[in-house]
C-alpha positions as CSV (number, residue, x, y, z in Angstrom):
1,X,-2.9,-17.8,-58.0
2,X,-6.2,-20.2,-56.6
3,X,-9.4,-19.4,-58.5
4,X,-11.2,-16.9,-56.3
5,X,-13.5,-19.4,-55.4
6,X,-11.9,-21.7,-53.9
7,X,-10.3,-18.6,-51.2
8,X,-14.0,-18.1,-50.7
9,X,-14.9,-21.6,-49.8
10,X,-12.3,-21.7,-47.1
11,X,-13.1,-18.4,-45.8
12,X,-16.8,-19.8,-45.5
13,X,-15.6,-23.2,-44.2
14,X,-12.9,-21.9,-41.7
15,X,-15.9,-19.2,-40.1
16,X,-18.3,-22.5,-40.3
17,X,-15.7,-23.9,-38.5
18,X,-15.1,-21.0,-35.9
19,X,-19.0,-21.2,-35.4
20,X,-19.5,-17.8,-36.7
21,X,-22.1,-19.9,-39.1
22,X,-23.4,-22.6,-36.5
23,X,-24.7,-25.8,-37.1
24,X,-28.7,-25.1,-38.7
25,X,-27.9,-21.6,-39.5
26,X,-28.0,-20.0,-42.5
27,X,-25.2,-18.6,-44.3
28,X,-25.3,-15.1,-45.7
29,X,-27.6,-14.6,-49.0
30,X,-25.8,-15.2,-52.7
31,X,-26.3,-11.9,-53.1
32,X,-24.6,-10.5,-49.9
33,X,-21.9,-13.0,-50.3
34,X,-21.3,-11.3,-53.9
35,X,-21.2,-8.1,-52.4
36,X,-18.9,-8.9,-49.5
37,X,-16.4,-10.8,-51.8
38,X,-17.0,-8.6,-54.6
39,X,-17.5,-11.4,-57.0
40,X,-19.9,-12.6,-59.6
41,X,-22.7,-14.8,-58.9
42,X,-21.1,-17.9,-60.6
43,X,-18.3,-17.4,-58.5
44,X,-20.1,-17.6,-55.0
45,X,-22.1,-20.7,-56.7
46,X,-18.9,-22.5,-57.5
47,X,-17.9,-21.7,-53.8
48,X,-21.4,-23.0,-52.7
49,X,-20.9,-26.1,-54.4
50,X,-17.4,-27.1,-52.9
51,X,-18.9,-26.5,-49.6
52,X,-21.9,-28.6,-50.4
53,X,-19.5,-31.3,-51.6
54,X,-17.7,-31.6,-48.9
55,X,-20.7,-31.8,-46.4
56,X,-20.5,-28.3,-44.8
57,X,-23.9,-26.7,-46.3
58,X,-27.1,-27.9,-47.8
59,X,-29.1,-25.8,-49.8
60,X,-32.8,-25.9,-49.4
61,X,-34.9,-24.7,-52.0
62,X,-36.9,-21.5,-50.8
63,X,-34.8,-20.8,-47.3
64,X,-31.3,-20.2,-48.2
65,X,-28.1,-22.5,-47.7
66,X,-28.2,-24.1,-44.4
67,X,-25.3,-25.1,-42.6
68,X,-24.9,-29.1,-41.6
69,X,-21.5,-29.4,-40.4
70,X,-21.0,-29.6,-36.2
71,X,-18.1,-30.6,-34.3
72,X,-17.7,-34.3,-33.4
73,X,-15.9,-35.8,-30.2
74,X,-13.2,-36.7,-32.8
75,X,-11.2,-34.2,-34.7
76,X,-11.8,-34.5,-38.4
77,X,-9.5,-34.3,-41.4
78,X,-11.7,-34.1,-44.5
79,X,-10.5,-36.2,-47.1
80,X,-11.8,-33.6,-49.9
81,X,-9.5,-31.1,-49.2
82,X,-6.5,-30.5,-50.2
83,X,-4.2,-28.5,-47.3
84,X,-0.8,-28.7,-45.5
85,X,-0.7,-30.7,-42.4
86,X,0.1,-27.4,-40.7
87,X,-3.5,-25.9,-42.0
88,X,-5.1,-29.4,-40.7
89,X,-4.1,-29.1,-37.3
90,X,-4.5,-25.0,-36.8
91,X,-8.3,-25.3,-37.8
92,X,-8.7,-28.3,-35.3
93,X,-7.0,-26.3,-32.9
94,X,-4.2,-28.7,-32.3
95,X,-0.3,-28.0,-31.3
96,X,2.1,-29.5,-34.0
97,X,5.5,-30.1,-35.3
98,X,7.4,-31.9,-37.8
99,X,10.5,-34.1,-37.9
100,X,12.5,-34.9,-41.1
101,X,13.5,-38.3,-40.4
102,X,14.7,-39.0,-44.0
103,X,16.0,-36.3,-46.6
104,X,17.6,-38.5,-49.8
105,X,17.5,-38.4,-53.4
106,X,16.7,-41.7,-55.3
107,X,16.2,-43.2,-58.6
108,X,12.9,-45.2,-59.6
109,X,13.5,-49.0,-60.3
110,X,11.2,-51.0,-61.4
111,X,9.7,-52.0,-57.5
112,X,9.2,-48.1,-56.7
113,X,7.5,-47.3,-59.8
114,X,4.9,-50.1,-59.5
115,X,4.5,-49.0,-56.2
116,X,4.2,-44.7,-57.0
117,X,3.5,-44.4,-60.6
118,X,6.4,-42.6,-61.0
119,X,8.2,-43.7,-64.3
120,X,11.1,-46.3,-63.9
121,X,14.7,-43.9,-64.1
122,X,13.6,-40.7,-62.4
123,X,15.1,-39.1,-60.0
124,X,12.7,-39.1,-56.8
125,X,13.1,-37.1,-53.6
126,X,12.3,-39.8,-50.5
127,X,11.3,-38.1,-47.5
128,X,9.9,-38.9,-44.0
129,X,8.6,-37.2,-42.0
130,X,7.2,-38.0,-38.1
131,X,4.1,-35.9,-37.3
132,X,3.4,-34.9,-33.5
133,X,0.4,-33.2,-32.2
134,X,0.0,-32.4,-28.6
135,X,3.3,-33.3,-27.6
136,X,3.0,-37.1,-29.5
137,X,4.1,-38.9,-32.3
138,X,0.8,-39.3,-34.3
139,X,1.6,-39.5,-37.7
140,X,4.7,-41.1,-40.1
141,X,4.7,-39.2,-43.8
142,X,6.5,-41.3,-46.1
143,X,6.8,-39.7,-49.4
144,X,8.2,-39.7,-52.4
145,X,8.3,-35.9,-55.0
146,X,9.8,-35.6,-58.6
147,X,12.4,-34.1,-57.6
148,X,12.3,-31.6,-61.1
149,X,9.5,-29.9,-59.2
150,X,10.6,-29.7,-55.6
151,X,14.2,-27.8,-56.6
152,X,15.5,-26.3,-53.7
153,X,13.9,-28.5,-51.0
154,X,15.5,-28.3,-47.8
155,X,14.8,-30.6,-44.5
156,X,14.4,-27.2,-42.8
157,X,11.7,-26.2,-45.1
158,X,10.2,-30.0,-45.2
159,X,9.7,-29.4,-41.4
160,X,7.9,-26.4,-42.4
161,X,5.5,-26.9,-44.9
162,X,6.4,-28.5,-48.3
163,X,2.9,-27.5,-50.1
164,X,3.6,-24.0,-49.3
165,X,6.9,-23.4,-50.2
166,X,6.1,-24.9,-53.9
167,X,3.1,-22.3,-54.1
168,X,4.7,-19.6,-52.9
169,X,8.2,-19.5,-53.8
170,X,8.2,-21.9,-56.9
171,X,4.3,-21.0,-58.2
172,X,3.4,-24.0,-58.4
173,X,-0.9,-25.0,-58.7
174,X,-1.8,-28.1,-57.0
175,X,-5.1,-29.2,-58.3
176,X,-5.8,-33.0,-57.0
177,X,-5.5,-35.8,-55.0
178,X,-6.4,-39.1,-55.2
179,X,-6.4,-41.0,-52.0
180,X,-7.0,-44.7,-50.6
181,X,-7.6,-44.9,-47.3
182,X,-7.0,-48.7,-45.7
183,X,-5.7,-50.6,-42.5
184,X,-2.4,-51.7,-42.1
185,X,-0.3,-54.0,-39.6
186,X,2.4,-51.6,-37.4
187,X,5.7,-52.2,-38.4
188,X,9.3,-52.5,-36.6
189,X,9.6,-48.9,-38.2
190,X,5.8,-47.5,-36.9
191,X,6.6,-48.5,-33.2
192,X,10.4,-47.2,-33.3
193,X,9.3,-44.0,-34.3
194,X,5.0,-43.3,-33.2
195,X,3.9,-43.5,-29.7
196,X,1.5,-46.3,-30.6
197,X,0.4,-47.8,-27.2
198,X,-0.8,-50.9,-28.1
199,X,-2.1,-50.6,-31.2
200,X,-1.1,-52.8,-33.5
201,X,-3.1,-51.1,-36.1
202,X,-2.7,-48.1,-38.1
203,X,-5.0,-46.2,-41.0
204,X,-2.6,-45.7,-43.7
205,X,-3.9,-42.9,-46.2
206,X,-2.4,-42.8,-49.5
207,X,-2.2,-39.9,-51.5
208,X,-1.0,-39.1,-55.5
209,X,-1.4,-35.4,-56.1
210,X,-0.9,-33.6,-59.1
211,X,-0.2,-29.8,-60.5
212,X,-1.8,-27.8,-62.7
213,X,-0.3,-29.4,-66.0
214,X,-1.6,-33.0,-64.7
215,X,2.1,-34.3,-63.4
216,X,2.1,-36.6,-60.5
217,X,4.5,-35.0,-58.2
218,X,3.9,-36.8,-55.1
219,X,2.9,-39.6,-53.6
220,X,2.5,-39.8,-49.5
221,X,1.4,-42.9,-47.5
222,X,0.5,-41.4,-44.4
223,X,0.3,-43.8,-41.6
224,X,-2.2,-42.5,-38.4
225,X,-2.7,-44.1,-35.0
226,X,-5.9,-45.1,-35.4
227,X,-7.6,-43.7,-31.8
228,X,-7.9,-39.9,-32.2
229,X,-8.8,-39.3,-36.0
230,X,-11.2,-39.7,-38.2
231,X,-11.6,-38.9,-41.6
232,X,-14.7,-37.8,-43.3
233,X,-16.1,-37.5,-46.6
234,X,-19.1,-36.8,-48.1
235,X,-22.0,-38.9,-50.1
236,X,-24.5,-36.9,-52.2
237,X,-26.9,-38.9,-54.1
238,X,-27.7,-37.7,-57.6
239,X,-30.8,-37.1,-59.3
């Protein structure tokens, strides 16, 4: 199971979200938060601090936490989450599905573990997977699973959600991400299979995400048409 806080950081973010905290409003007390999640006070502060984090609150001393997040012209995917694409596009109220466009098992050589970090000899689950939202080939997945800890994969559930069926049917904890975010060239393969336009561009994130036990299961390059995303992240400035 998630630690409690973090269930109560999305609740708080999705309603933030769903403007039932708007932007320069103040969210509810620490100590009515504890009594409507029925949780400690460390609890809600962890929760607090995610949300702060990730640029959706600011506490200020003497008034309460304050909410700083409003909707942009652009709909926003923020990089420190960690959620399905399915969960990305419901909260920015977006239409989607998925296509498997590759489903095959493969063994790490030397080029594929300098480019994934997995270790040279295991077995490796390569999939693809086009992305289309509103009706139009946004997004190309390519990834790349140890295939020990996606057992019982299927392209039907890969068109679902992969993240959810390995925490709900195979139990597993997915704790982190680290992700690179750069510009790439289109390739012959990006303009077979995205409706780019005339983009010649695309913003490539990269992701390596690991479990629980600190194995890197994953590693996704996902490669966006650059004109109707942006991602953000948040700066805080220590002192």
């Amino acid at each position: 199971m998630k630690a409690i806080y973090y269930d109560i950081y999305k609740d708080l973010r999705d309603k933030i979200i769903a403007d039932e905290y708007p932007y320069q409003s103040y969210i509810p007390s620490e100590n009515s938060l504890m009594e409507q999640y029925q949780c400690t006070h460390n609890t809600i502060r962890k929760a607090l601090g995610v949300l702060t984090n990730h640029g959706f609150v600011q506490p200020l001393r003497g008034k309460g936490v304050m909410v700083i997040w409003r909707h942009g012209r652009r709909k926003r995917f923020v990089l420190g989450d960690i959620e399905t694409f399915r969960e990305a596009t419901k909260k920015n109220g977006l239409s989607s599905k998925t296509f498997v466009r590759t489903f095959e098992y493969v063994e790490a050589d030397k080029m594929l573990s300098d480019l994934t970090g997995f270790e040279v000899g295991e077995k490796l689950l390569h999939v693809d997977r086009v992305r289309q939202i509103d009706g139009v080939n946004m997004i190309l997945d390519k990834s790349y699973f140890l295939a020990s800890c996606v057992e019982g994969l299927t392209p039907q559930i890969a068109e679902e959600s992969i993240f959810t069926y390995l925490e709900e049917v195979r139990g597993m904890r997915i704790t982190t991400s680290n992700r690179l975010v750069t510009m790439k060239y289109a390739t012959a393969e990006d303009r077979e299979v995205l409706d780019l336009l005339d983009f010649d561009m695309l913003a490539v994130v990269e992701n390596s995400t690991f479990n629980e036990d600190g194995v890197l299961f994953e590693v996704t390059w996902s490669r966006h048409r650059p004109d109707r995303f942006s991602f953000m992240t948040t700066a805080v400035r220590g002192y």
